[in-house]
ZADO-1210 file (C-alpha; in nm, 4 decimals, padded with zeros to 6 digits):
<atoms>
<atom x="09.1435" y="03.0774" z="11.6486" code="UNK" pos="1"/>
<atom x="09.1974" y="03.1793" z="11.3100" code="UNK" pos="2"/>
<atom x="09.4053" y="03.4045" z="11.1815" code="UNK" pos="3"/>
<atom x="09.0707" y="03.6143" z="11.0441" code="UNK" pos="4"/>
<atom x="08.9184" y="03.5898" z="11.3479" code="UNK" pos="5"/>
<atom x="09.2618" y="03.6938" z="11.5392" code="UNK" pos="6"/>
<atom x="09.2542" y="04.0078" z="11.3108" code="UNK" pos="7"/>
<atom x="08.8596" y="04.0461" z="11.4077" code="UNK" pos="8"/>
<atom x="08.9980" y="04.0590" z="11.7747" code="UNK" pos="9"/>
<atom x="09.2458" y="04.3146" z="11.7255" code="UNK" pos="10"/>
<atom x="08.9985" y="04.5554" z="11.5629" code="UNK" pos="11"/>
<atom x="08.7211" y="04.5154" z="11.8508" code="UNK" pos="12"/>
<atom x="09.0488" y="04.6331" z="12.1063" code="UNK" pos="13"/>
<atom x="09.1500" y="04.8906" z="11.8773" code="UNK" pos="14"/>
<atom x="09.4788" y="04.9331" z="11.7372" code="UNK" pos="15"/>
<atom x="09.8115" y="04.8523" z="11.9683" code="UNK" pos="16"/>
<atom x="10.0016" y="05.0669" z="12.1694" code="UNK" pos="17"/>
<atom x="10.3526" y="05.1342" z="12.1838" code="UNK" pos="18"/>
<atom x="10.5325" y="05.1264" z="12.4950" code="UNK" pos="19"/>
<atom x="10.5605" y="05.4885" z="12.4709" code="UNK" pos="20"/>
<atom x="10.2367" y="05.5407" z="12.4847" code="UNK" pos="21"/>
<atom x="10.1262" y="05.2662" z="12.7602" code="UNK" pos="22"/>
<atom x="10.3685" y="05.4881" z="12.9875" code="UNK" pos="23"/>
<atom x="10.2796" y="05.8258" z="12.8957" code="UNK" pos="24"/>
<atom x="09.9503" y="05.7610" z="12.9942" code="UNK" pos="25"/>
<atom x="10.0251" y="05.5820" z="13.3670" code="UNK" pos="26"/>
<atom x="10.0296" y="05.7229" z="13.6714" code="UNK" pos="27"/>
<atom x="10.2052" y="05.3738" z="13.8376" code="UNK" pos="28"/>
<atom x="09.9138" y="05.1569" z="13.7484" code="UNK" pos="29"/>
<atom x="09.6385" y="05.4570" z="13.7039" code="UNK" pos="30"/>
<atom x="09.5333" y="05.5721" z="13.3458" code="UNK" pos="31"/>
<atom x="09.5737" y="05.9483" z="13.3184" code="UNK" pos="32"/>
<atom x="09.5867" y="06.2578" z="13.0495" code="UNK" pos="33"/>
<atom x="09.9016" y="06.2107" z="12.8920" code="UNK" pos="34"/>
<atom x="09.8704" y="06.6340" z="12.9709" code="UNK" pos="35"/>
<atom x="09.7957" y="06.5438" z="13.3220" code="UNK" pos="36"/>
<atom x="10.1460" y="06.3089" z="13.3861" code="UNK" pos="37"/>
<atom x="10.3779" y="06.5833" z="13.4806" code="UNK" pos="38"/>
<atom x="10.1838" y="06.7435" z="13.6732" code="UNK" pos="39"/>
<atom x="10.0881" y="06.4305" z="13.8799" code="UNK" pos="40"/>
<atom x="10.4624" y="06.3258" z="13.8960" code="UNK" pos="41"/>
<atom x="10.5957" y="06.7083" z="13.9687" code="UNK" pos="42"/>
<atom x="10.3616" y="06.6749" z="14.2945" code="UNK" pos="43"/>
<atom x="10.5213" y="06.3855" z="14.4151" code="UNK" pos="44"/>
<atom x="10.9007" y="06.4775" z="14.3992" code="UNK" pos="45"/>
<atom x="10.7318" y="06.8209" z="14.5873" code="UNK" pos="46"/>
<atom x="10.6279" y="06.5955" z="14.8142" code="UNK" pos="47"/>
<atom x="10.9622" y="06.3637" z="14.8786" code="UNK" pos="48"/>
<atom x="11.2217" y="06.5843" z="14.8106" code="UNK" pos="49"/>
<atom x="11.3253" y="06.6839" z="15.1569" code="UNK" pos="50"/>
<atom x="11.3392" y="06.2405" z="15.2424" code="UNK" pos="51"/>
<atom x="11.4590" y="06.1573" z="14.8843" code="UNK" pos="52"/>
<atom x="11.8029" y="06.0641" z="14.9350" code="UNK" pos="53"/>
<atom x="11.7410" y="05.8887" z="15.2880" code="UNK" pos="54"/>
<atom x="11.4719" y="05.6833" z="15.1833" code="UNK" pos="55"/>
<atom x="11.6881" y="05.5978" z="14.8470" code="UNK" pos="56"/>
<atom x="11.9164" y="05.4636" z="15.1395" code="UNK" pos="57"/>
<atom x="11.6583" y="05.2800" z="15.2869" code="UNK" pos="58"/>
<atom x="11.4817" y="05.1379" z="15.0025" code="UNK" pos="59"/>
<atom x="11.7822" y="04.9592" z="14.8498" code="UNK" pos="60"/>
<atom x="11.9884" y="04.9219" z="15.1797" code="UNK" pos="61"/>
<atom x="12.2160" y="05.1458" z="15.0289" code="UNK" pos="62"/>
<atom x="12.2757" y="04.9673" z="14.7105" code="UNK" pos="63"/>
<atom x="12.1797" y="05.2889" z="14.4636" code="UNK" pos="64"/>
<atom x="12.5196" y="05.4081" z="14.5695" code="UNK" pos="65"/>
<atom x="12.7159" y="05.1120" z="14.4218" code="UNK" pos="66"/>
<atom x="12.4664" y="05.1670" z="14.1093" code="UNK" pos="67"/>
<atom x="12.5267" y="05.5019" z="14.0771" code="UNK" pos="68"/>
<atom x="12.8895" y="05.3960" z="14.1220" code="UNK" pos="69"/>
<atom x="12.8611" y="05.1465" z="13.8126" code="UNK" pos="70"/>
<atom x="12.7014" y="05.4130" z="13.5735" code="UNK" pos="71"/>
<atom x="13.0289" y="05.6576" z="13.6399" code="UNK" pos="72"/>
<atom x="13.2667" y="05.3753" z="13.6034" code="UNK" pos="73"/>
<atom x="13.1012" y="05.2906" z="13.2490" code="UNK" pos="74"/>
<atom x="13.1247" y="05.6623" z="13.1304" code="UNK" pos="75"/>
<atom x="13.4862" y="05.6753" z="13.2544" code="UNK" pos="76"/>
<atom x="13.4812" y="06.0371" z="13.2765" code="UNK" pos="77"/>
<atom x="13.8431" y="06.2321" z="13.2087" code="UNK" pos="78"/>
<atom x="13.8773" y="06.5738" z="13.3602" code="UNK" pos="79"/>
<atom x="13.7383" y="06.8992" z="13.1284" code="UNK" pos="80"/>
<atom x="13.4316" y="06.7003" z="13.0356" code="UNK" pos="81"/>
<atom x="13.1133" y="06.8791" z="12.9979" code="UNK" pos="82"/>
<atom x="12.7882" y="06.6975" z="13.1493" code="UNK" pos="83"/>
<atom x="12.4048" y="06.7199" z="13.1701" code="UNK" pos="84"/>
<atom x="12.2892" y="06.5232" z="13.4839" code="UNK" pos="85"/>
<atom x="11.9115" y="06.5066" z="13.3044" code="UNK" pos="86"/>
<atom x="11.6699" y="06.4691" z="13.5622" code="UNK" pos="87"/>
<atom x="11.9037" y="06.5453" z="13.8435" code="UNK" pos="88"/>
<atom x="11.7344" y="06.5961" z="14.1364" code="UNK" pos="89"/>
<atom x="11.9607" y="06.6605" z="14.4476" code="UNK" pos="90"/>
<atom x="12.2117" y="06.6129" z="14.2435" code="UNK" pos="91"/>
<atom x="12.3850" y="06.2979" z="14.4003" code="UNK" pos="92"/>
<atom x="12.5375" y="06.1603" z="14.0532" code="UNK" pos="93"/>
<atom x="12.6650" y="06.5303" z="13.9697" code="UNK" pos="94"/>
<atom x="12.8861" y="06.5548" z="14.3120" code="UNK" pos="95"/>
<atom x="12.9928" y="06.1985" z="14.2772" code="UNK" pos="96"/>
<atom x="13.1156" y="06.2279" z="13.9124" code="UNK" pos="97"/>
<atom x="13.2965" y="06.5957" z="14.0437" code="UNK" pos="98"/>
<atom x="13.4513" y="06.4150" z="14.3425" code="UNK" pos="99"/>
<atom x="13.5834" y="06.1596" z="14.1237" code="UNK" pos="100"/>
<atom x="13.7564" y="06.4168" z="13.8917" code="UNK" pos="101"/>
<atom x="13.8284" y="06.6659" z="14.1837" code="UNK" pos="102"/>
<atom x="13.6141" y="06.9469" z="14.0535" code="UNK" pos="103"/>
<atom x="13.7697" y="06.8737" z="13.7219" code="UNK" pos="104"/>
<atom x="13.4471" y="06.9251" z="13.4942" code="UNK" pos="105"/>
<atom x="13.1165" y="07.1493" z="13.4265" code="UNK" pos="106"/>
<atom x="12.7959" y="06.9808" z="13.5170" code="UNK" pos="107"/>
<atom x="12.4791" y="07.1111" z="13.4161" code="UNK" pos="108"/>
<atom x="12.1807" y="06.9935" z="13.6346" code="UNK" pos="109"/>
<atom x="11.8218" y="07.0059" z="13.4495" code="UNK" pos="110"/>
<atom x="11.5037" y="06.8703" z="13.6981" code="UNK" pos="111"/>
<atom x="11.1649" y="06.9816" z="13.6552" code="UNK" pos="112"/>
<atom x="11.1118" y="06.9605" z="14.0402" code="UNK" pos="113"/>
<atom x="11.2184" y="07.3111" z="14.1928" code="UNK" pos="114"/>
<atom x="11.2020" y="07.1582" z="14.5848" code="UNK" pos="115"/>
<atom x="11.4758" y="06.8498" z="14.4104" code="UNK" pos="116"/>
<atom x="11.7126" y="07.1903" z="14.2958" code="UNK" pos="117"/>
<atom x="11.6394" y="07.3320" z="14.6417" code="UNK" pos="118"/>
<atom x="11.8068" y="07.0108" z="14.8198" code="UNK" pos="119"/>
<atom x="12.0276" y="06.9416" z="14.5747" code="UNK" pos="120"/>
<atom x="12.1771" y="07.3295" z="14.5536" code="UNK" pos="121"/>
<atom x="12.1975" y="07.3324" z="14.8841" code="UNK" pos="122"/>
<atom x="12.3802" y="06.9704" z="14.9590" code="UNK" pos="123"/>
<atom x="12.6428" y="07.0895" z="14.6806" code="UNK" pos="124"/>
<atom x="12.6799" y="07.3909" z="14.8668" code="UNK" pos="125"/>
<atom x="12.7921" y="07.2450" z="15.2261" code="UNK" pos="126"/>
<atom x="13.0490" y="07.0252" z="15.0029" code="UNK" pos="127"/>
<atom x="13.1491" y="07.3214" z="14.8585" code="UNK" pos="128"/>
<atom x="13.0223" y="07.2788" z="14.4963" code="UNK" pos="129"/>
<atom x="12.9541" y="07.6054" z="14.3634" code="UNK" pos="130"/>
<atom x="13.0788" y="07.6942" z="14.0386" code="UNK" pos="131"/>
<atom x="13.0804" y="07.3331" z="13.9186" code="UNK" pos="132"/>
<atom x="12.7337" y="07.3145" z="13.8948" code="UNK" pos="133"/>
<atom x="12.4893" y="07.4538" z="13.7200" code="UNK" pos="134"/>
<atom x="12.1104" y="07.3821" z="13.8305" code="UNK" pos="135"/>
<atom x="11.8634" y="07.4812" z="13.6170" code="UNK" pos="136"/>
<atom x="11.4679" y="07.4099" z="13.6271" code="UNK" pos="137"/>
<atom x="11.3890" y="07.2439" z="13.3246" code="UNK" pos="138"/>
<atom x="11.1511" y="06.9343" z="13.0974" code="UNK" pos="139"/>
<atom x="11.3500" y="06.6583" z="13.0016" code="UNK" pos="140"/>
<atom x="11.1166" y="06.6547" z="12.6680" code="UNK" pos="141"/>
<atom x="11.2587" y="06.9769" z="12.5834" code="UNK" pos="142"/>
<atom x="11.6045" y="07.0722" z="12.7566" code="UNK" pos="143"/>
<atom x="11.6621" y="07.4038" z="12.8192" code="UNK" pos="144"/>
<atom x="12.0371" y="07.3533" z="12.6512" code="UNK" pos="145"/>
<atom x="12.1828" y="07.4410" z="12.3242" code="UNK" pos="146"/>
<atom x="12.1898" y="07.1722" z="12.0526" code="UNK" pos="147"/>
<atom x="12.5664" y="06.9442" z="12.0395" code="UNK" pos="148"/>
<atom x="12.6778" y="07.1178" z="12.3572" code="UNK" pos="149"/>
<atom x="12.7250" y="06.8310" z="12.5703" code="UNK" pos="150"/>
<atom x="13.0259" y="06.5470" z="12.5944" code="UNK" pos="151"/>
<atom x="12.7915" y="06.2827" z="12.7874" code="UNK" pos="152"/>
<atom x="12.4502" y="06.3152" z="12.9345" code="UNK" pos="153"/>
<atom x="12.3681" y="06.1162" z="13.2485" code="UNK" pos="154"/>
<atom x="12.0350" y="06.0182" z="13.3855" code="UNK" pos="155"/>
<atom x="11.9369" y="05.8114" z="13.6962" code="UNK" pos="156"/>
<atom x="11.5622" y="05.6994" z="13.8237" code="UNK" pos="157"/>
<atom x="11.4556" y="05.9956" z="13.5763" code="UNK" pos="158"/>
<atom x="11.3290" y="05.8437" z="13.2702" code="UNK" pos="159"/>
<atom x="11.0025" y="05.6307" z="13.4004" code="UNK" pos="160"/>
<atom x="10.8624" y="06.0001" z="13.5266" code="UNK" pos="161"/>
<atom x="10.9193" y="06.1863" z="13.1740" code="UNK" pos="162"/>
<atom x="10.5559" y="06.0980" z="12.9804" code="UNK" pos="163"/>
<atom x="10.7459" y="06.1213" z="12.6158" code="UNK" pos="164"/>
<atom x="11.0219" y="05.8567" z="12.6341" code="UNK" pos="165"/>
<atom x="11.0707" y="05.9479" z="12.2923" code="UNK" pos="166"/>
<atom x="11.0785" y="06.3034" z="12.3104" code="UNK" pos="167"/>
<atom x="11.3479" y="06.3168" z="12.5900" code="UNK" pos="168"/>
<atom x="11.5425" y="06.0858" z="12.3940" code="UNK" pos="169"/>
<atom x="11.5232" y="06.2814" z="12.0777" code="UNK" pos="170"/>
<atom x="11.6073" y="06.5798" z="12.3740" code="UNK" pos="171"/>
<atom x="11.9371" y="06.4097" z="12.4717" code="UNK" pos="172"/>
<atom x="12.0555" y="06.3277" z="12.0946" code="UNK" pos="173"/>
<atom x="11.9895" y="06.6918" z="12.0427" code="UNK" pos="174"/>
<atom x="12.2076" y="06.8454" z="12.3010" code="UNK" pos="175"/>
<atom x="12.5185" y="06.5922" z="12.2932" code="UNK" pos="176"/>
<atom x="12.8003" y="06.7021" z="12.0885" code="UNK" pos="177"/>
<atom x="12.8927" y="06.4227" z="11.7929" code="UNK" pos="178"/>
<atom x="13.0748" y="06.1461" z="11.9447" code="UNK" pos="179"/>
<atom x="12.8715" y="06.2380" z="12.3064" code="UNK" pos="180"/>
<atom x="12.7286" y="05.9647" z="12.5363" code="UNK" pos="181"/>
<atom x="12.4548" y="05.8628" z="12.7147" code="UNK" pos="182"/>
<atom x="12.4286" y="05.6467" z="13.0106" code="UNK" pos="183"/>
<atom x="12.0765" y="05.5434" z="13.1779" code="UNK" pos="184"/>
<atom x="12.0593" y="05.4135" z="13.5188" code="UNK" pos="185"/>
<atom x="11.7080" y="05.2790" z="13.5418" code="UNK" pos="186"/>
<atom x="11.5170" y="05.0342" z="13.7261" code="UNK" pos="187"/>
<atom x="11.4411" y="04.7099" z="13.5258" code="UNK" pos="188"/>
<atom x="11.3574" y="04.3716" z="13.4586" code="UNK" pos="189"/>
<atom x="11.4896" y="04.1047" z="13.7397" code="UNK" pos="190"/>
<atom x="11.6631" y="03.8619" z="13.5322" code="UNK" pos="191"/>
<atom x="11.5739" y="03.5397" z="13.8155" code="UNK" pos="192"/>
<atom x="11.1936" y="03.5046" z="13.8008" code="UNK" pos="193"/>
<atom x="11.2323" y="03.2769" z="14.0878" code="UNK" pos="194"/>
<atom x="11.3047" y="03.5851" z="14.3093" code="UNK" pos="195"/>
<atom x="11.0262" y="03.8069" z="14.1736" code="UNK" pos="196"/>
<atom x="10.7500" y="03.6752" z="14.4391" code="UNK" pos="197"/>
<atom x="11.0128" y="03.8095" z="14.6798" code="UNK" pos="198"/>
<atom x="11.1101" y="04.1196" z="14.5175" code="UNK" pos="199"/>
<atom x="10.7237" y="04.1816" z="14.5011" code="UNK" pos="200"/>
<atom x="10.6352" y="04.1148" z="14.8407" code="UNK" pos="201"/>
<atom x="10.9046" y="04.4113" z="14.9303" code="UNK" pos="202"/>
<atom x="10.7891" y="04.6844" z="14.6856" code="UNK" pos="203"/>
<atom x="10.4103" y="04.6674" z="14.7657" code="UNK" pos="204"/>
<atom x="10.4147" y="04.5402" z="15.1053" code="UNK" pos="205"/>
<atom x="10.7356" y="04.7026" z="15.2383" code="UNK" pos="206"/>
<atom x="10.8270" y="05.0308" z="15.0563" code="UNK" pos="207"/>
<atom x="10.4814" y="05.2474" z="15.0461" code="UNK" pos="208"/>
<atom x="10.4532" y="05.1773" z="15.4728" code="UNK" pos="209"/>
<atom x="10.8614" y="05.2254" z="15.4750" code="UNK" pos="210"/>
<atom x="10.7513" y="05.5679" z="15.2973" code="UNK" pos="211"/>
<atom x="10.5253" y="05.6418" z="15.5387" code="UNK" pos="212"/>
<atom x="10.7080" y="05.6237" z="15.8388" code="UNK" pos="213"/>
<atom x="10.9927" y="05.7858" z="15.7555" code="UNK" pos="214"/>
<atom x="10.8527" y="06.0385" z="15.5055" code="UNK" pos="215"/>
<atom x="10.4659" y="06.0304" z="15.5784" code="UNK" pos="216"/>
<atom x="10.3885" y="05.9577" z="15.2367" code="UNK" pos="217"/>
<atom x="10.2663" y="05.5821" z="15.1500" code="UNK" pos="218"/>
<atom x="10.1212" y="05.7281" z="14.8530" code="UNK" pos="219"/>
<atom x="10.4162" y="05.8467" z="14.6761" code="UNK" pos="220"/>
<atom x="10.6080" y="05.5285" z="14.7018" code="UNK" pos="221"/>
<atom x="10.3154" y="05.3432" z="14.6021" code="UNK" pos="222"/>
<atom x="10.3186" y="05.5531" z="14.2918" code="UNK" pos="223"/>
<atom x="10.7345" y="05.4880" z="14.2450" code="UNK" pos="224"/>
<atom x="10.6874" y="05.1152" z="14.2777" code="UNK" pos="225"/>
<atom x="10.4028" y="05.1054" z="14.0217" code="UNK" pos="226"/>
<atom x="10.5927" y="05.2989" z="13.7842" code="UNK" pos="227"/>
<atom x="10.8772" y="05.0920" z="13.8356" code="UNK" pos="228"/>
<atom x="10.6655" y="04.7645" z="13.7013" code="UNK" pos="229"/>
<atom x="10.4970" y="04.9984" z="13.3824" code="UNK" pos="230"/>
<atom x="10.8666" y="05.0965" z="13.2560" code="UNK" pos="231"/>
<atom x="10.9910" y="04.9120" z="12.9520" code="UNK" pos="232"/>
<atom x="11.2160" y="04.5979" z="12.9826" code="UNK" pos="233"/>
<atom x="11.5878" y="04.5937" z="12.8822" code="UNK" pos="234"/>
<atom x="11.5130" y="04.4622" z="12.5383" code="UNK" pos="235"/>
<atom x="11.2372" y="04.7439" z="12.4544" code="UNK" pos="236"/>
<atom x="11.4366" y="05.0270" z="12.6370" code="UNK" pos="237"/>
<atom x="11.7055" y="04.9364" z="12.3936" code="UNK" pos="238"/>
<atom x="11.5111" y="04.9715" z="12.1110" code="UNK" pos="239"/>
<atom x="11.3602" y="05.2990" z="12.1725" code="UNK" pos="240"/>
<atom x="11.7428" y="05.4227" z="12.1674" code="UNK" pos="241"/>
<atom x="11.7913" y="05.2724" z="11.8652" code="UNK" pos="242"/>
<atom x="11.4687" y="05.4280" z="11.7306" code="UNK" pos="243"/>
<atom x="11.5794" y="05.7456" z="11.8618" code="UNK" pos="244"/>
<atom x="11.9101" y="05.7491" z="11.6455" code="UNK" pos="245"/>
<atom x="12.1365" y="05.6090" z="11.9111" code="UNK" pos="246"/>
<atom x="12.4258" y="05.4234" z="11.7939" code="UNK" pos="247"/>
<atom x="12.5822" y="05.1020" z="11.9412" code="UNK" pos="248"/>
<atom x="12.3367" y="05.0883" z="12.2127" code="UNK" pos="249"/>
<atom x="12.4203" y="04.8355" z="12.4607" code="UNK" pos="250"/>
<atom x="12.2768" y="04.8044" z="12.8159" code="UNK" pos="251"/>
<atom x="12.4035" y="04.6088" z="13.1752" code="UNK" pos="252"/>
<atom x="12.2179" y="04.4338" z="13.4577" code="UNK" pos="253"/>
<atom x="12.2922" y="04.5282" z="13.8071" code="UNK" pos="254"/>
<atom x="12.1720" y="04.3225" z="14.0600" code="UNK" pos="255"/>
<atom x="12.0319" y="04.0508" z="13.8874" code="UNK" pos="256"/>
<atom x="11.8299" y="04.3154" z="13.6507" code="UNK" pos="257"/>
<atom x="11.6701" y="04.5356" z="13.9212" code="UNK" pos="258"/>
<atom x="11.8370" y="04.7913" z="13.7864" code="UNK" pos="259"/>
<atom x="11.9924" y="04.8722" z="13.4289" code="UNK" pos="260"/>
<atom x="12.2276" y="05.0552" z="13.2573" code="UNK" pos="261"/>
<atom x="12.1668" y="05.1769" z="12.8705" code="UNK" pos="262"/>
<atom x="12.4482" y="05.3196" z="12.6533" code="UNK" pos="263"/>
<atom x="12.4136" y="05.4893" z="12.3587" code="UNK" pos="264"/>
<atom x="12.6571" y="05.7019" z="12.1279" code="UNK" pos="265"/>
<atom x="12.5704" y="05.9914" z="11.8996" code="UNK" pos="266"/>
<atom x="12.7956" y="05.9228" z="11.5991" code="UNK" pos="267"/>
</atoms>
């Protein structure tokens, strides 16, 4: 093909779309509204809350603990640090990063699901975790928090359900204080494509019936896997940091890339 006839092709399919826009308009592998996403996503958390953090156990035999784990170790927090847990959900990074210090920092908790907050509030409560936490009902793509107010901002499994990657990134540079952090736990790209017919084979096949057995939704884990595969790689996830006005972004594999972890710096 030529390279006029390569441009020819590109017209007739219309101009190309960022990855920001391929996943503001998915609903896992459905085309929706980009107006329509939140809504569609809102109804599933509704719908999983009360199961969430057993069938987290379930799904990765456990292994979203040593994950979550990872993503503390890497912000190495130091008691009187002030944190948003963005997209927080029952709020099982927040108690981990206040058992670690001992109650020894302020977390605010944003999640735009208010059953999550209801778990979550109420799971912090039996540990005893009441003033340390702050929940509060709230878009990533516009945080209810005042601009430079934040030492570090943590997020885990949140950002494939926001429909503006960009705007909750532009979000978290807003609201971190200069010198602030970001860490990402995310799923990703496996970095062993010889295990990917495998890893496959367990999301589609084994996770959506998993999900409805324990939880009575297939539907809803049909729609996590999906969105899993429509998230942007390491490489591209990096990028949109950088595009964002992160500095010295840097990411990790865990688990041979089922999972990653972004870093970036406002400096």
């Amino acid at each position: 093909m030529t390279s006029s006839s390569r441009a020819e092709s590109r017209a007739e399919r219309g101009p190309e779309r960022s990855a920001a826009d391929v996943l503001a308009s998915s609903f896992g592998f459905r085309s929706v509204d980009p107006a329509e996403k939140g809504r569609l996503v809102g109804a599933v958390f509704a719908r999983v809350a009360r199961r969430y953090d057993l069938m987290n156990d379930l799904m990765s035999l456990g292994v979203h603990r040593l994950w979550k784990e990872s993503l503390l170790d890497w912000l190495y927090p130091r008691p009187g640090l002030r944190v948003l847990d963005l997209a927080g959900g029952t709020g099982d990074v927040a108690v981990r990063l206040l058992r670690r210090l001992e109650g020894r920092a302020r977390v605010v908790l944003v999640d735009a699901s208010p059953e999550m907050l209801r778990v979550g509030r109420d799971r912090a409560m039996d540990e005893g975790w009441l003033a340390e936490i702050r929940w509060i009902a709230g878009d990533a793509q516009a945080i209810p928090c005042p601009s430079r107010s934040f030492d570090a901002v943590t997020m885990a499994f949140g950002l494939r359900n926001v429909p503006r990657i960009e705007r909750a990134l532009a979000e978290v540079l807003r609201v971190l204080k200069p010198g602030g952090r970001f860490l990402c736990l995310e799923f990703s790209r496996l970095t062993l494509s010889a295990l990917e017919p495998l890893y496959d084979a367990y999301s589609f096949a084994v996770l959506p019936r998993l999900g409805q057995l324990v939880a009575g939704d297939a539907a809803s884990y049909r729609y996590l896997v999906e969105s899993i595969r429509r998230f942007p790689d390491q490489e591209t996830l990096a990028r949109m940091f950088a595009e964002a006005g992160f500095s010295r972004v840097r990411w990790r594999n865990l688990s041979g890339g089922i999972a990653a972890i972004h870093s970036g710096w406002r400096l």
